[in-house]
C-alpha positions in Angstrom: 0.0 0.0 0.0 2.9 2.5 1.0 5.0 1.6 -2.1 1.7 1.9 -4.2 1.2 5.4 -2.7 4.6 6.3 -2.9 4.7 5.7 -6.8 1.8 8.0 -7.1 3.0 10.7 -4.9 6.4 10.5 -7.4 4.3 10.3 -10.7 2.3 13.5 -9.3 5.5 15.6 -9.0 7.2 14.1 -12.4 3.9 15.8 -13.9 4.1 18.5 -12.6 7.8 19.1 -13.1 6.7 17.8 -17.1 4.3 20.8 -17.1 5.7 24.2 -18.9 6.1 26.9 -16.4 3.6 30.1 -17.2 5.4 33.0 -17.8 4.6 36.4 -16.1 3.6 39.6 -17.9 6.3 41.6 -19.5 6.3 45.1 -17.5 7.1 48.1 -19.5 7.6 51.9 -18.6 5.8 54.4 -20.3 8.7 56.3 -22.5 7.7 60.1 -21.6 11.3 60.9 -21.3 11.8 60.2 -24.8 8.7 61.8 -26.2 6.5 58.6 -27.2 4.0 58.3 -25.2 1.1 61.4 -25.6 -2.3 62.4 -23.2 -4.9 64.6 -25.8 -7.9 65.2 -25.9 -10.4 67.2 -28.5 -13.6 69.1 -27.4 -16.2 71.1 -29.8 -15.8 74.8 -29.9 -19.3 76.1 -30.1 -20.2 73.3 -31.8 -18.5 74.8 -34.8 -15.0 73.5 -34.7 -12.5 71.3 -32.4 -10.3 72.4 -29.3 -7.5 70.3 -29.3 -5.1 70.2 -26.9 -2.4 67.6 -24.3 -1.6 67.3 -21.2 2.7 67.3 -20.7 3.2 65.8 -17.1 2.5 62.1 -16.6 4.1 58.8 -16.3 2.8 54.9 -15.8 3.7 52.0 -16.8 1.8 48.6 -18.0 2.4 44.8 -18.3 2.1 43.0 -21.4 1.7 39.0 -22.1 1.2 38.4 -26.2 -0.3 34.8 -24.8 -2.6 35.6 -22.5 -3.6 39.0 -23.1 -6.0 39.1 -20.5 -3.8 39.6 -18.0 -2.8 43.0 -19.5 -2.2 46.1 -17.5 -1.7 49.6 -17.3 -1.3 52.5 -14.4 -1.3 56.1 -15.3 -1.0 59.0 -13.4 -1.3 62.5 -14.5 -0.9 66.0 -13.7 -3.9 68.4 -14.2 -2.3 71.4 -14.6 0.3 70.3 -17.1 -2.4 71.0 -19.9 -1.7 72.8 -23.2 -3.8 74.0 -25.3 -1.3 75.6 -28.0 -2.0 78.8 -26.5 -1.2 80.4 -23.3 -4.0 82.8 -22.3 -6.9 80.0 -22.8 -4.7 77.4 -20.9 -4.7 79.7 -17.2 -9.0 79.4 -18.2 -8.5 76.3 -18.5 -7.0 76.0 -15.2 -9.3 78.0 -13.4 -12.3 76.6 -11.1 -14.8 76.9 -13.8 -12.9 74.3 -15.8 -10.3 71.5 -14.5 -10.0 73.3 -11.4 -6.1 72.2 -11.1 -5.7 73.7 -7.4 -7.9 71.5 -6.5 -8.1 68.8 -8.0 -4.0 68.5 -8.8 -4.2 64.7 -10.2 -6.2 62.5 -12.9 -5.5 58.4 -12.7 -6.5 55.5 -14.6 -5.8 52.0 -13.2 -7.1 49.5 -15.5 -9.4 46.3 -14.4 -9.9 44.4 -17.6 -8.1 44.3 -20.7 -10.4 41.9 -23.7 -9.2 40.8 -27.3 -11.6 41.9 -29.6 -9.3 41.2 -32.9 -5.8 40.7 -34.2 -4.9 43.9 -33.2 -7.6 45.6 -31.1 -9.2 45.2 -27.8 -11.4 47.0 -25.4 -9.2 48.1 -22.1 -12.1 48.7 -19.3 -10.6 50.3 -15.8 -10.9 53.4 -13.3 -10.8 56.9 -13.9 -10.4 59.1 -11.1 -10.8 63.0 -12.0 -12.7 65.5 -10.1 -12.4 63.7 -7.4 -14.6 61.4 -8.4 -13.5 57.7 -9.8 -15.8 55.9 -12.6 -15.2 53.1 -14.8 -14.6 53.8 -18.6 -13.6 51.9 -21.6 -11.1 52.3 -24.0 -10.8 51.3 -27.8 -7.3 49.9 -27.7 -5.0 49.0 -31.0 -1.8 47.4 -30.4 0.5 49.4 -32.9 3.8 46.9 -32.6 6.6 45.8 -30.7 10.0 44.6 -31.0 13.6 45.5 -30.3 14.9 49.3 -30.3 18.6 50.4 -31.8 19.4 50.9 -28.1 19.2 47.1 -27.4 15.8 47.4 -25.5 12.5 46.3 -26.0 9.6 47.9 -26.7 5.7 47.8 -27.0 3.3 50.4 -28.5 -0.4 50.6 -28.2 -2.9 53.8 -29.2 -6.5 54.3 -27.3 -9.4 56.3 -28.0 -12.5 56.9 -24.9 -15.1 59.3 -24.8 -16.1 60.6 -21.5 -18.8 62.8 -19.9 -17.0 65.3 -18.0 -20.5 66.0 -16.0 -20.5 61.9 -14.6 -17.5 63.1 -12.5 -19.2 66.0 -11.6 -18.0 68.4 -13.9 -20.9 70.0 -16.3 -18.7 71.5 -18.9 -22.1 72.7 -20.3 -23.3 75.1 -17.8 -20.5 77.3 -19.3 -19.2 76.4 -22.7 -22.7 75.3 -24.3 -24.6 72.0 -25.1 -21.4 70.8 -27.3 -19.3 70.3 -24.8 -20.8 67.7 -23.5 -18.3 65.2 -24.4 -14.6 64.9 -24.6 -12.6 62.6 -26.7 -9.5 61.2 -25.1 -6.4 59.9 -27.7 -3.7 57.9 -25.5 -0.5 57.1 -27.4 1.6 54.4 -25.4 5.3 53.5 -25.7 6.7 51.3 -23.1 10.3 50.1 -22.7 10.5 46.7 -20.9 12.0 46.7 -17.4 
């Protein structure tokens, strides 16, 4: 009986050892150093046109596993009053209360929660948003643009992402001061990451 159990015991842990080890997801930093990685966003002017403008200060980073993709991530953080608008005397309205508020509200962060295929290259990135004050869930249209190795002997991912967001579901009614077509914003993330 003990020899019987003892051969099973050791064919258990032969399989197990036999069994490929999962690897973990790649992490890579967000290449804002280097210029290639970008926060914009576009709102309508009146209704008549679009404002577009970026935000300069940020950072994050995100993992990334070609196999199992679902176990993609990404963490950004971002500084409020870093915005430009390509032009300096609508950027410190911008900043003021009746807009972003940037006094007060000094940060915006996105911490992702679910990251789903939906094609060869595409996939919907669902996750947190925290602006205002106020965190709600959004979802991003995500297309992974390539990866490979750089000239510098690194290794590198890029993806580009496209949301559009409410600003009055964090608490923000745009509206009550810039008109009916400002309801929404569109958000344009473009990610670079250099593996750690």
């Amino acid at each position: 009986m003990f020899k019987k159990l003892g051969l099973t015991v050791l064919a258990a842990a032969s399989f197990g050892l036999a069994q490929p080890t999962l690897a973990k997801p790649e992490t890579y930093l967000i290449d804002t150093k280097g210029a290639h990685a970008f926060v914009q966003f576009r709102i309508k002017h009146l209704g008549y046109s679009w404002l577009y403008g970026h935000f300069d200060d940020f950072s994050g980073s995100f993992t990334f596993d070609e196999e199992n993709p679902s176990s993609n991530s990404i963490t950004v953080d971002l500084d409020m009053a870093s915005v430009d608008s390509n032009h300096a005397e609508r950027d410190k309205h911008i900043r003021d209360e009746k807009y972003l508020n940037v006094e007060k509200y000094t940060k915006a962060k996105f911490v992702s929660k679910a990251y789903k295929k939906t094609g060869d290259k595409t996939a919907e990135l669902t996750g947190a948003l925290t602006l205002f004050g106020q965190t709600h869930d959004i979802t991003i249209d995500v297309e992974h643009i390539g990866g490979g190795r750089d000239p510098w002997g690194g290794h590198r991912q890029g993806f580009e992402g496209r949301a559009t967001i409410k600003p009055a579901k964090w608490g923000n009614d745009l509206t009550k001061v810039l008109g009916p077509a400002t309801e929404e914003v569109e958000l344009m993330l473009t990610v670079e990451g250099i593996r750690q």
